[in-house]
PLY file of the C-alpha trace (Angstrom):
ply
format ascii 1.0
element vertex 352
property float x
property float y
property float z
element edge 351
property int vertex1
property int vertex2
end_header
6.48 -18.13 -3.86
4.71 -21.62 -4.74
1.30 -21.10 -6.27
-0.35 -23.46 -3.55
-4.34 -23.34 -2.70
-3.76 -21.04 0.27
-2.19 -18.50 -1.90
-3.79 -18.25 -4.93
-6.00 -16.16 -4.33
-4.29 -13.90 -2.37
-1.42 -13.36 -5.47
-4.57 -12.91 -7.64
-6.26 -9.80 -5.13
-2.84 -8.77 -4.77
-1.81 -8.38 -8.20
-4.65 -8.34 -10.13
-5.87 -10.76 -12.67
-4.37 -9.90 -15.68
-1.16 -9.16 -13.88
-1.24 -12.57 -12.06
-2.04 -14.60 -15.34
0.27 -13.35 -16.90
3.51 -13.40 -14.38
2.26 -16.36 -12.89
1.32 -18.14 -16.06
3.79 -21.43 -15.62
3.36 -21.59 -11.95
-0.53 -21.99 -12.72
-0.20 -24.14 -15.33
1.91 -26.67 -12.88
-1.10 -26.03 -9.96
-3.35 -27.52 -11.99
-1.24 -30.07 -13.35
-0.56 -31.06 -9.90
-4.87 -31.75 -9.68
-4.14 -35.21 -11.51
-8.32 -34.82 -11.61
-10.79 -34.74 -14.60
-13.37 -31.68 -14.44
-16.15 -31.81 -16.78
-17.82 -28.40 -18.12
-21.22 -27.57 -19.50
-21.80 -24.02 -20.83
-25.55 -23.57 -21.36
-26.70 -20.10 -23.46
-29.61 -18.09 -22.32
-30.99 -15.41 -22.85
-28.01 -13.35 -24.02
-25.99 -12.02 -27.20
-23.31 -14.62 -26.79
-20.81 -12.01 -26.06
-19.48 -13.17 -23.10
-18.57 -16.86 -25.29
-16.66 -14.01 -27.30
-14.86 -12.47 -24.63
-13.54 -16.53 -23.12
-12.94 -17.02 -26.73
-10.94 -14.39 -26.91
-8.63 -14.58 -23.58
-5.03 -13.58 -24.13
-2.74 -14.67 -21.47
-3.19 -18.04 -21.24
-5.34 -18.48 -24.00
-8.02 -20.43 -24.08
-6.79 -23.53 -26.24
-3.70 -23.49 -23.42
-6.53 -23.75 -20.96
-8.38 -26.46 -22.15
-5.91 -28.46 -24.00
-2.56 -28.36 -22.61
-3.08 -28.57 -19.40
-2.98 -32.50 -19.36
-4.10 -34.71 -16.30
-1.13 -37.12 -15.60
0.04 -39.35 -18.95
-3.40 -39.63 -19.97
-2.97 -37.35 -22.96
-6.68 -35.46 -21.64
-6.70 -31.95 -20.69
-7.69 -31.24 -17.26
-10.74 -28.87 -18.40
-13.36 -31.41 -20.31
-15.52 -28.86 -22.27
-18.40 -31.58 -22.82
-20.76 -29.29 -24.06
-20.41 -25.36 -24.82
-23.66 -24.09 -27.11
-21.76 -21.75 -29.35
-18.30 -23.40 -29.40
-18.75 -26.89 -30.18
-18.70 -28.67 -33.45
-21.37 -30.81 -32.60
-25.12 -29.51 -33.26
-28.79 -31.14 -33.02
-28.98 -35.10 -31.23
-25.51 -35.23 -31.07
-24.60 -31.59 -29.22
-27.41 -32.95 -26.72
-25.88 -36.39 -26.29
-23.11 -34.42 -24.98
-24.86 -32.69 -22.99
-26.42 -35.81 -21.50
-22.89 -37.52 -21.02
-22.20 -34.69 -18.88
-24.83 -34.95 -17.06
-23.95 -38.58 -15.91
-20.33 -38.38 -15.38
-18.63 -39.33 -12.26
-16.27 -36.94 -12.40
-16.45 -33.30 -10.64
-18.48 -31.14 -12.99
-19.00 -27.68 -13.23
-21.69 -25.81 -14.87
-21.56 -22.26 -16.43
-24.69 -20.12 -17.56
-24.22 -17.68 -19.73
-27.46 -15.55 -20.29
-30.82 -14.85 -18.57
-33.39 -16.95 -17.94
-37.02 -15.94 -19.20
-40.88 -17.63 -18.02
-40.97 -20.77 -20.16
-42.15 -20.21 -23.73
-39.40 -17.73 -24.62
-36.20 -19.48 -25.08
-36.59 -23.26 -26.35
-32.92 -25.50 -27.39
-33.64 -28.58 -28.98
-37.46 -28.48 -28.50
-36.94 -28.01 -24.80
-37.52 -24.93 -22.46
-33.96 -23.79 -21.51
-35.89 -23.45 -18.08
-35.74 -27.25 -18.11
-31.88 -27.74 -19.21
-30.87 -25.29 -16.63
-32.95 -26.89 -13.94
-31.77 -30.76 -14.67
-28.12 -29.35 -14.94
-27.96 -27.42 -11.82
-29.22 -30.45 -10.37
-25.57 -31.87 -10.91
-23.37 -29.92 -10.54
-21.05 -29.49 -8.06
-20.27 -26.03 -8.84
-22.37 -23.06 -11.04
-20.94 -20.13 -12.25
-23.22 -17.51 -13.78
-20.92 -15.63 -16.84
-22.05 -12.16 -17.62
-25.09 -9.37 -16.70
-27.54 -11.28 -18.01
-26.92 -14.71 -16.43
-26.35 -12.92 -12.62
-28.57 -10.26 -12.63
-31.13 -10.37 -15.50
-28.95 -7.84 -17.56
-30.66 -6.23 -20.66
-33.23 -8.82 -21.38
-34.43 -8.23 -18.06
-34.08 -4.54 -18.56
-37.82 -2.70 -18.70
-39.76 -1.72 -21.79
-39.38 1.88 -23.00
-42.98 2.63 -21.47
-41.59 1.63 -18.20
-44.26 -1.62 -17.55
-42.54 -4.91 -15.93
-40.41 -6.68 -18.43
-42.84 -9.65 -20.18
-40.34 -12.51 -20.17
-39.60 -12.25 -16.73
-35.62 -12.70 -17.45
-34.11 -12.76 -14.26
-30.58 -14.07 -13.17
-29.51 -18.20 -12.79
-29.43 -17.76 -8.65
-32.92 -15.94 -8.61
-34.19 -19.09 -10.59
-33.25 -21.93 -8.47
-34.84 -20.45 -5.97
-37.37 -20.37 -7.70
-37.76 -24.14 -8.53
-36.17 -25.22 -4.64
-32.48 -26.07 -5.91
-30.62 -24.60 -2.65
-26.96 -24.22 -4.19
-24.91 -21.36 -4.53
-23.98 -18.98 -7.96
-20.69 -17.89 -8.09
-21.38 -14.38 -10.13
-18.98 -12.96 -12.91
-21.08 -10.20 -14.12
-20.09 -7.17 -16.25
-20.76 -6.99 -19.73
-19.25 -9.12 -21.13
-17.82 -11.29 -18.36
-14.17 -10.76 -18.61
-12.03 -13.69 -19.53
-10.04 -13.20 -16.87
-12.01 -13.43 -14.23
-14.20 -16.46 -15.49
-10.90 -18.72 -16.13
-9.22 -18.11 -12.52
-12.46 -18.58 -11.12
-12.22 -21.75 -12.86
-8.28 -22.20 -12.11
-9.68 -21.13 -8.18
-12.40 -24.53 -8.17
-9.91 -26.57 -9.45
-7.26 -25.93 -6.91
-10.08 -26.79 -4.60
-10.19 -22.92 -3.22
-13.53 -21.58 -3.32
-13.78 -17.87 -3.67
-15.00 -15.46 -0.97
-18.31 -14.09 -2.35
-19.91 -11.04 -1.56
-23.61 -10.23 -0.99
-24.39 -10.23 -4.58
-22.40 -13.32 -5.36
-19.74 -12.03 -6.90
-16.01 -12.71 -5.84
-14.58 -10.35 -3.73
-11.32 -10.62 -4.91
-12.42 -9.10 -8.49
-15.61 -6.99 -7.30
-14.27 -6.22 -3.59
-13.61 -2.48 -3.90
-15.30 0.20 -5.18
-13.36 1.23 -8.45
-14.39 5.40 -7.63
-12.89 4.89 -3.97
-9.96 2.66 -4.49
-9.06 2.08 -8.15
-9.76 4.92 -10.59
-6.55 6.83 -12.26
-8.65 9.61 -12.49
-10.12 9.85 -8.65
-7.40 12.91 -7.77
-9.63 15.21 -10.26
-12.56 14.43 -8.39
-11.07 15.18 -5.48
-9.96 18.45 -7.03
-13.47 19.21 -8.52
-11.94 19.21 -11.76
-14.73 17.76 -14.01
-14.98 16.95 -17.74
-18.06 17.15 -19.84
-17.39 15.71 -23.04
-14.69 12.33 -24.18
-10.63 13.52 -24.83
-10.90 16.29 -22.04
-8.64 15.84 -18.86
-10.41 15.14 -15.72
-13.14 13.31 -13.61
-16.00 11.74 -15.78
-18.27 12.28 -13.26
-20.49 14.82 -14.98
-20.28 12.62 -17.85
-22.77 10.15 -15.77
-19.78 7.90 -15.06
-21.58 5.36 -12.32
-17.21 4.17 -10.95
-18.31 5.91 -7.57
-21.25 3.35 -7.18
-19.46 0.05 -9.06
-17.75 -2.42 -7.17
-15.16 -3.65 -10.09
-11.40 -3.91 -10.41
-11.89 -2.74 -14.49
-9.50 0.36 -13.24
-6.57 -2.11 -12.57
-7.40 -5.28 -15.29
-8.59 -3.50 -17.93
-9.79 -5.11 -21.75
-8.81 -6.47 -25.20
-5.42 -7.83 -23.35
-4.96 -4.47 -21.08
-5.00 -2.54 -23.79
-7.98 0.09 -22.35
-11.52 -0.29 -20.07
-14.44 2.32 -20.26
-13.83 5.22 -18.10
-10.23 5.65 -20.08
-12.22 6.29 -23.13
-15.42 7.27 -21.78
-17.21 6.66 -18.70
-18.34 3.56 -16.35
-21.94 2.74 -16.98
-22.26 0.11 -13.67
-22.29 -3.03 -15.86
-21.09 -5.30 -12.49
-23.60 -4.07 -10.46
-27.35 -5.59 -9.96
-29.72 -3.68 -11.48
-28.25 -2.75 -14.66
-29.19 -1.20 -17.08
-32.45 0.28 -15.16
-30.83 1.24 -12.30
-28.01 3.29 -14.17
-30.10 4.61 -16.24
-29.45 7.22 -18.25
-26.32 6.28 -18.63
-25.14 10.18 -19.51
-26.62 11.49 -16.46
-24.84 12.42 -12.79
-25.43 9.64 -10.30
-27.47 11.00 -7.59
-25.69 9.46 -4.64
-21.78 10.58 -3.79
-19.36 10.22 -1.16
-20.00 14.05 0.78
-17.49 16.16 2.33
-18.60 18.63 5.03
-22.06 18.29 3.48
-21.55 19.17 0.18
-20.83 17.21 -2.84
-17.77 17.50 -5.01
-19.63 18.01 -7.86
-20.57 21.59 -6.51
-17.11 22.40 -4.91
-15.67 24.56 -7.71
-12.86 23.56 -10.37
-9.22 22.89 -10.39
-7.11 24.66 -7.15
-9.48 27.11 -6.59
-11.99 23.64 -5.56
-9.22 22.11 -3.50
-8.22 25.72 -1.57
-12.00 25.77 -0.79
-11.99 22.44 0.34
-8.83 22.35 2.50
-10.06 25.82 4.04
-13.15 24.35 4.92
-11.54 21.39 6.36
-9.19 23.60 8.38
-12.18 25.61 9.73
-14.20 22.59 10.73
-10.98 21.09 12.60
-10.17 24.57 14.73
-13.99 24.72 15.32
-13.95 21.02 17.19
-10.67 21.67 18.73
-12.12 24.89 20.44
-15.56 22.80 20.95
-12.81 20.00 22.78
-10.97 22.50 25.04
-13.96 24.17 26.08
-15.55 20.92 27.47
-12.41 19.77 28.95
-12.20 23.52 31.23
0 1
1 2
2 3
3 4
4 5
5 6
6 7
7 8
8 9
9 10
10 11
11 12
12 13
13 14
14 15
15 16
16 17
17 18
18 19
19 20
20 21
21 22
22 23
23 24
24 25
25 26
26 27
27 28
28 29
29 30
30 31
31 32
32 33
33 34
34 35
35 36
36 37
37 38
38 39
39 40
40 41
41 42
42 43
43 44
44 45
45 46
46 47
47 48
48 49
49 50
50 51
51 52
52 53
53 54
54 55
55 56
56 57
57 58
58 59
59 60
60 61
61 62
62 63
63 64
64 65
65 66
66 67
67 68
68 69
69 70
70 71
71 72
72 73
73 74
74 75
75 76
76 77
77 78
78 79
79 80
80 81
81 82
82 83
83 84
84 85
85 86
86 87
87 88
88 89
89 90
90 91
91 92
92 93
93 94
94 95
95 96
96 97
97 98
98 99
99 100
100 101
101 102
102 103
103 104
104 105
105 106
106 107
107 108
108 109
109 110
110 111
111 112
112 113
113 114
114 115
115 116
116 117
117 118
118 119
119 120
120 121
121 122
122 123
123 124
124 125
125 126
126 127
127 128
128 129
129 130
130 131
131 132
132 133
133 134
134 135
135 136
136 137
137 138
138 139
139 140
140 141
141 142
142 143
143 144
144 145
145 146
146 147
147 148
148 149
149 150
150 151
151 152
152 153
153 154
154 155
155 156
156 157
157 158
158 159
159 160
160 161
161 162
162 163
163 164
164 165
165 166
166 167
167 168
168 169
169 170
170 171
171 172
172 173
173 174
174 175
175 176
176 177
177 178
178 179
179 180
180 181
181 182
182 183
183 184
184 185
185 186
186 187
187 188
188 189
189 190
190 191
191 192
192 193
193 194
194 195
195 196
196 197
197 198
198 199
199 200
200 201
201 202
202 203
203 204
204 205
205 206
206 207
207 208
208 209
209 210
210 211
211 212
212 213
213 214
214 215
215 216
216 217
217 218
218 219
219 220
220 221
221 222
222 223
223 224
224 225
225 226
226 227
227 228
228 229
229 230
230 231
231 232
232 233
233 234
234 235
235 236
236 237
237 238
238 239
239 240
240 241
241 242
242 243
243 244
244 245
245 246
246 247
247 248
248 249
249 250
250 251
251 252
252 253
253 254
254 255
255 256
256 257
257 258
258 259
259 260
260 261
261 262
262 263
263 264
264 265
265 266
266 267
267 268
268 269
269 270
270 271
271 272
272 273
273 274
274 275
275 276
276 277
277 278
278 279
279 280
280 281
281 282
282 283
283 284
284 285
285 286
286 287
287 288
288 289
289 290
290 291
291 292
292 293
293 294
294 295
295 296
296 297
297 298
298 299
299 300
300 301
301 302
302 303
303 304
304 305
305 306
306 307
307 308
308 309
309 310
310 311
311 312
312 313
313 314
314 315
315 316
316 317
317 318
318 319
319 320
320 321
321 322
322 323
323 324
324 325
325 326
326 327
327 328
328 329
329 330
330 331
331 332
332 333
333 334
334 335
335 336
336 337
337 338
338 339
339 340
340 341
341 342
342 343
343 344
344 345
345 346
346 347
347 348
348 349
349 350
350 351
């Protein structure tokens, strides 16, 4: 099948990121060669560990110098992604790393701006004796597309977290989309969140603008072809356990990591199916989901060792309290059973 704009992202939902990237990795490559267009990106830093810069850095399959280098636009001998200014990348630093910043801002071309980090009341992050309140604001302004890259930058993450005695957080970190409304810039945040972002995601996103197809968002922002289903529901390996009431307690033992505190059956995430480090593992193989794509986080997950409250119910009772191993699912399926006789009796009698 053609990689074409109407089905991009329908290979990518249907196969999965890493999966797609990598099987589809020539067919992209001629997409966006096809573009014969310039797009210019900024990547402004935050409030954030740079970790998410890391994980881009690090992206496997294409890599990132493929990305941004090879992909050329016509016989110009210029790669179709323009990285004009990227905080932590660049060789550039002081005037000159804002000059680029600044020839970004004016070009002509289609531009695209990417956040990585929270952004705190003004005072508590300053770049080049500037509030980054003030860079974000007069790039936003710009650009024709903004993609927030990580917890921090789409939902406040940890430096939004509260203190330890529980009062409001004092910078006021919040996520990129919560502060242009703020300051009365109506455009739309295309949220990668987890932590860190995952390459994947951010570079088809990217791949996704390019190709002129705009992902389907959900409430929070987030693309629904990478956060669309619930990973407990849909995506987890180890979801037949649960539905067994076979439960684990500690890492290495066999089983549902639900009484581990693992937060899958309240995530929307497809971590289950793309995993990290180039598909080598994600959390819940090696220990347990702590909710890292979800607002809220860390607060709201909080501890991260302790049973989620809130769990799909069978018949009124939770699986955590169903039992263990067959004698859980003979309990279950009984109770099932007894419940479907009782309405079928309940029918029949109605019907006479």
């Amino acid at each position: 099948m053609k990689l074409s704009r109407r089905n991009f992202l329908k290979l990518v939902g249907a196969m999965g990121a890493s999966t797609f990237l990598t099987t589809c990795k020539a067919d992209l490559v001629k997409a966006l060669e096809d573009v014969k267009d310039y797009w210019h990106i900024c990547w402004l830093n935050g409030a954030a560990c740079t970790g998410c810069t890391i994980s881009f850095a690090q992206s496997a399959d294409p890599d990132l110098v493929q990305i941004l280098t090879e992909i050329l636009v016509g016989n110009s001998g210029l790669p179709i992604a323009l990285p004009d200014y990227m905080e932590t990348i660049h060789v550039a630093s002081g005037t000159l790393a804002e000059e680029l910043k600044e020839r970004w801002r004016q070009s002509k071309r289609a531009k695209i701006l990417i956040v990585e980090g929270a952004v705190q009341d003004e005072g508590f992050c300053t770049i080049h004796g500037k509030d980054f309140r003030e860079h974000l604001k007069e790039a936003a302004e710009v650009a024709d597309y903004i993609i927030a890259v990580g917890q921090c930058a789409t939902y406040g993450g940890i430096p939004g977290a509260k203190p330890w005695d529980g009062e409001p957080n004092p910078t006021g970190a919040k996520g990129v989309q919560d502060f242009l409304y703020e300051v009365g810039i109506n455009k739309t945040v295309i949220n990668i969140p987890c932590c860190p972002a995952h390459p994947d995601h951010i570079i088809v996103t990217l791949a996704s603008l390019m190709l002129g197809v705009v992902p389907e968002l959900d409430k929070y922002g987030r693309p629904k072809v990478f956060f669309g289903k619930n990973m407990h529901n849909e995506l987890c390996p180890y979801r037949p356990y649960y539905d067994r009431g076979i439960f684990i307690t500690k890492p290495g033992e066999e089983g549902c990591r639900f009484k581990m505190g693992c937060k899958g059956p309240i995530c929307n995430t497809d971590c289950a199916i793309r995993k990290w480090n180039n598909g080598t593992s994600y959390c819940v193989e090696t220990n347990i989901c702590i909710g890292c794509a979800e607002p809220g986080w860390p607060d709201k997950f909080s501890p991260f060792y302790a049973e989620v409250p809130e769990l799909p119910r069978v018949l009124g009772v939770g699986a955590e309290t169903i039992g263990a191993g067959l004698l859980g699912a003979t309990l279950l399926g009984i109770g099932i059973h007894a419940v479907r006789h009782l309405g079928a009796k309940k029918h029949k009698k109605e019907e006479e």
